[in-house]
C-alpha positions as CSV (number, residue, x, y, z in Angstrom):
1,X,-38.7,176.4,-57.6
2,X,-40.7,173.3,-58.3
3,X,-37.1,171.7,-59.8
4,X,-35.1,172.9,-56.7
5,X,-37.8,170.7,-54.4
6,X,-37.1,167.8,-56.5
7,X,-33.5,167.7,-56.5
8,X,-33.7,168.6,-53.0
9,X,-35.5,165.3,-52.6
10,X,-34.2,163.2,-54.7
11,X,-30.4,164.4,-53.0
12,X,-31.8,163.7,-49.6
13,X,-33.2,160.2,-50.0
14,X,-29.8,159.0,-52.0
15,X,-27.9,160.6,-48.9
16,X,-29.8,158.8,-46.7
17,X,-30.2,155.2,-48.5
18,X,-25.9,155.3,-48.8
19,X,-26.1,156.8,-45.2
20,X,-28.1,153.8,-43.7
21,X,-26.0,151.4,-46.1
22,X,-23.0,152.5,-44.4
23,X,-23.8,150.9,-41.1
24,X,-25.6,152.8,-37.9
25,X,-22.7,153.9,-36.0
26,X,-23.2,157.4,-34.6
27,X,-20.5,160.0,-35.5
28,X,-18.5,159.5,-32.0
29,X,-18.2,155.3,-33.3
30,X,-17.2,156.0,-37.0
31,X,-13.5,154.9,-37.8
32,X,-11.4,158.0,-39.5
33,X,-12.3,156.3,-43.0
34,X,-15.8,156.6,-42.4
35,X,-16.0,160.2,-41.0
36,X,-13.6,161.4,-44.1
37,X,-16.3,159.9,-46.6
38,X,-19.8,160.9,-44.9
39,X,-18.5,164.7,-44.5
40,X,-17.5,164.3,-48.2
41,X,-20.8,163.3,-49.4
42,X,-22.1,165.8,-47.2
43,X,-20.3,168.8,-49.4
44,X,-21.0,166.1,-52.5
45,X,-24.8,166.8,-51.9
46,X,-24.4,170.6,-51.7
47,X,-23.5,171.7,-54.8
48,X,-26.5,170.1,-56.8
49,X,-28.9,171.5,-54.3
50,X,-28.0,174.9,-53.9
51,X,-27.0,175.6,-57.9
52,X,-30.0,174.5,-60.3
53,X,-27.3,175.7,-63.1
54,X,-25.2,172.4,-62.2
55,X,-26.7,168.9,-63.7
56,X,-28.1,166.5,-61.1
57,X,-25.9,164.1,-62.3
58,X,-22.9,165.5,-61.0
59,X,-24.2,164.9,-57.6
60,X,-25.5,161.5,-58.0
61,X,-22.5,160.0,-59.7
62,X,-19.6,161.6,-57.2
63,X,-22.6,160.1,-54.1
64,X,-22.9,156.4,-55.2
65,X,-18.5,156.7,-56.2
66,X,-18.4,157.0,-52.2
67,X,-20.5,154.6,-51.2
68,X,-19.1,151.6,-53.2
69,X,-15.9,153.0,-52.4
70,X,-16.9,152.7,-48.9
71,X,-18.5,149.2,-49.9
72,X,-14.9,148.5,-51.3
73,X,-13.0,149.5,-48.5
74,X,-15.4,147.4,-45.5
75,X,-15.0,144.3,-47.7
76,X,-11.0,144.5,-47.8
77,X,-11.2,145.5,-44.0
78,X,-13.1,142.3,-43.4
79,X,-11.0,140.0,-45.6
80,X,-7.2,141.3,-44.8
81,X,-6.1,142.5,-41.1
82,X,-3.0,144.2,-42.3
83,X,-5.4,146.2,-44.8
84,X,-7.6,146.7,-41.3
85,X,-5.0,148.1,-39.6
86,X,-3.2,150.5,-42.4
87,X,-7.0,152.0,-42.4
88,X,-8.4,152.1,-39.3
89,X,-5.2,151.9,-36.8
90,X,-4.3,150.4,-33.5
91,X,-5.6,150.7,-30.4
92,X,-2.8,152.8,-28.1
93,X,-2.3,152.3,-24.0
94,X,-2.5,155.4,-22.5
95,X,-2.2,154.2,-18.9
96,X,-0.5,151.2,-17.6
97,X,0.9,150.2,-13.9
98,X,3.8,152.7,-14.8
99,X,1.5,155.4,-14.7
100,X,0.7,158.0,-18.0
101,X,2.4,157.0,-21.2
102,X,3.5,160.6,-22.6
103,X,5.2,158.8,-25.8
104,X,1.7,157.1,-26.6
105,X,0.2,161.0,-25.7
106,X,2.3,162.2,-28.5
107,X,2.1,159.1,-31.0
108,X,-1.7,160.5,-30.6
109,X,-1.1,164.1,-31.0
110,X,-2.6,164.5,-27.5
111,X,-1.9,166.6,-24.4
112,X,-2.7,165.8,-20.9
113,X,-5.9,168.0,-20.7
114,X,-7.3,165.5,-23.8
115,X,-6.9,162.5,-21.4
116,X,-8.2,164.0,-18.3
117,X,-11.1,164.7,-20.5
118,X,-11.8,162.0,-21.9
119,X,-11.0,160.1,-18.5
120,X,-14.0,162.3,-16.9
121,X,-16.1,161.4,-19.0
122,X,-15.7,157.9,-18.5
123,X,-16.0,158.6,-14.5
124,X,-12.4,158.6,-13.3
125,X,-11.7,161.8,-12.0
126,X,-8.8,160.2,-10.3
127,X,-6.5,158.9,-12.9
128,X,-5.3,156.6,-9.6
129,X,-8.0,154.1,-10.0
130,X,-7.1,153.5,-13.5
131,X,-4.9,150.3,-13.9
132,X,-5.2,150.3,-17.6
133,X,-6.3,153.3,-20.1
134,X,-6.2,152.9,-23.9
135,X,-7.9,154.8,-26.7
136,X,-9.3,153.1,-29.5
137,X,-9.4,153.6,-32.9
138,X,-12.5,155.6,-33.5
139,X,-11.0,158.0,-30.4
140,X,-13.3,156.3,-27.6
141,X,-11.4,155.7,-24.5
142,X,-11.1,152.4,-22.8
143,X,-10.5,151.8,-19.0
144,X,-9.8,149.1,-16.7
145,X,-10.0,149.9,-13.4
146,X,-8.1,148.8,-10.8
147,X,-9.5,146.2,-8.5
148,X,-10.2,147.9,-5.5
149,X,-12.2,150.8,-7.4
150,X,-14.2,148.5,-10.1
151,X,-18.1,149.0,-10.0
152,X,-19.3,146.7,-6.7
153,X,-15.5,147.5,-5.0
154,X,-13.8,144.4,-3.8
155,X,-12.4,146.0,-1.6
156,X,-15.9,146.7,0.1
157,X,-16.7,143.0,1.1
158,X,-12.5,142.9,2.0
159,X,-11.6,140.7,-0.9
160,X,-7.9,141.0,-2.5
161,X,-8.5,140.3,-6.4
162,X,-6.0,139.6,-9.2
163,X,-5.1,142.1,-11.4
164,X,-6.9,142.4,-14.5
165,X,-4.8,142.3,-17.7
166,X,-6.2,143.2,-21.0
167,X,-7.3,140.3,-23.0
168,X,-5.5,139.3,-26.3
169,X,-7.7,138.8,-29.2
170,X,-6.6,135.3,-30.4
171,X,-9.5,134.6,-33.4
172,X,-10.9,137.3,-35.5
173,X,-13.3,136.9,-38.4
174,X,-12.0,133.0,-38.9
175,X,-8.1,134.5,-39.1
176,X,-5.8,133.7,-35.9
177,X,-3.5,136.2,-34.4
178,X,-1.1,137.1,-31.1
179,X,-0.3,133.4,-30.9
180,X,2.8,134.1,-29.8
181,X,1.1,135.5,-26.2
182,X,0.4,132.3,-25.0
183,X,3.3,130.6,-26.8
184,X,0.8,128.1,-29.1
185,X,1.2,127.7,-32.9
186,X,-2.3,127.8,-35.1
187,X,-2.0,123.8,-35.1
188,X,-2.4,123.9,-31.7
189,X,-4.8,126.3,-31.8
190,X,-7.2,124.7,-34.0
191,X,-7.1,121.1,-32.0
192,X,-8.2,123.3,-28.9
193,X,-10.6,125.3,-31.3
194,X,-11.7,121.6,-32.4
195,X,-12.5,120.0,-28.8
196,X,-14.0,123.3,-27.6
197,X,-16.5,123.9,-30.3
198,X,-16.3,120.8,-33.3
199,X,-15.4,123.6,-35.6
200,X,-12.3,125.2,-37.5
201,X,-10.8,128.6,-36.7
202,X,-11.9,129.7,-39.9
203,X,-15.4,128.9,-38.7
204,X,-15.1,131.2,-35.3
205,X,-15.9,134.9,-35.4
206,X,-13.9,135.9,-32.4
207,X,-11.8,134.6,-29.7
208,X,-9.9,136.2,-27.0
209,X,-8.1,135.4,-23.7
210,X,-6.8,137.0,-21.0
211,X,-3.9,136.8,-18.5
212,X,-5.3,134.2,-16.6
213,X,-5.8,132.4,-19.1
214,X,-9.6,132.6,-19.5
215,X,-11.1,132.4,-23.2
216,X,-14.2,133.6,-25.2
217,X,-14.9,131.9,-28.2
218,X,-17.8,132.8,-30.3
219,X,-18.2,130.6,-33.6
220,X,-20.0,132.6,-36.9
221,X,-23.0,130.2,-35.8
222,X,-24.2,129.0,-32.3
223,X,-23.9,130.4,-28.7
224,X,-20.4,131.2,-27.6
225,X,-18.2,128.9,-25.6
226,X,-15.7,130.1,-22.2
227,X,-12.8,127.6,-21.2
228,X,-9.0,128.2,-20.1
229,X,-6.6,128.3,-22.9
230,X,-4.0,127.2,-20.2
231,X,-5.6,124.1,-19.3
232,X,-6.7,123.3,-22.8
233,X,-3.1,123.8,-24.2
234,X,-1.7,121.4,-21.8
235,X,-4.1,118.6,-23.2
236,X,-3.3,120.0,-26.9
């Protein structure tokens, strides 16, 4: 009995030193790669715990295997987009100023009940205040309302906003992407990058802008920055 407790133990505070290695996002926030690896090592952890018959051993090794693995996976995640992507996905649209996108729906393996679901929850009850819907990669859904019905209405103090658009992601961990969106190359990119902040694109965390042109840049070091990437290309 005395052997059970320690294996117990010793199972339990492995589990949760690779658990708390893996990052703190709650099981709703893990990306499929994560989920698939902490349920694994979940059923890893079993077998030495409930059989004294099997060696100790075979629980540890199979444990840390997943966890650099894991380790393996986050570091080629972080160092390659395409590698990002065949992992973890793409964000889909859902809903755009068409109305429901039943291809996307079924790209997701999704019926209609799943997004009126997962719109509730969210607050729209009324897909009609939704001007943009999209589900990201760990299943979360995203929503921009539409101006009239966005928290403190607009449409209360009788003002007539633009039309949001989702913002473009133009800088992420030092690599530039979706250049083509605002019809810029990286060379131009980096003299705006340079005026903006004094430092290269490979120095910025993450930049986006949206459809009006305003921009978010946040360097790996220092406060971020906001200027229009319409206005700045001009000068470029």
């Amino acid at each position: 009995m005395f052997t059970i407790i320690i294996r117990v133990i010793i199972i339990l505070l492995l589990v949760l030193f690779v658990i708390r290695m893996m990052g703190k996002r709650q099981i709703g926030e893990m990306q499929p790669i994560e989920l698939v690896i902490t349920y694994i090592i979940a059923e890893v952890a079993c077998v030495p715990m409930s059989d004294p018959a099997i060696p100790l051993f075979y629980g540890i090794v199979p444990i840390l295997t997943l966890f650099l693995l894991h380790y393996l996976i986050s570091f080629l995640s972080r160092k390659s987009l395409k590698f990002r992507s065949l992992i973890d996905g793409h964000s889909v649209m859902v809903i755009d100023p068409n109305g429901i996108n039943y291809k996307a729906l079924k790209q997701l393996n999704m019926n209609l009940n799943d997004l009126l679901e997962a719109a509730r929850s969210q607050g729209y009850f009324d897909l009609s205040e939704i001007h943009y819907a999209m589900f990201e990669t760990n299943g979360k859904l995203c929503v921009i309302p539409k101006a009239e019905y966005a928290p403190l209405k607009p449409s209360d103090i009788k003002l007539k906003p633009q039309q949001q658009t989702p913002p473009v992601s133009l800088i992420i961990d030092g690599k530039a992407i979706n250049l083509n969106y605002f019809k810029i190359n990286k060379q131009q990119l980096e003299k705006i990058i340079k005026a903006k902040t004094n430092k290269k694109i490979k120095q910025i965390a993450f930049a986006y802008a949206d459809g009006q042109g305003f921009t978010y840049i946040q360097p790996k070091e220092g406060k971020y920055i906001t200027a229009n990437i319409k206005e700045l290309k001009t000068s470029a």
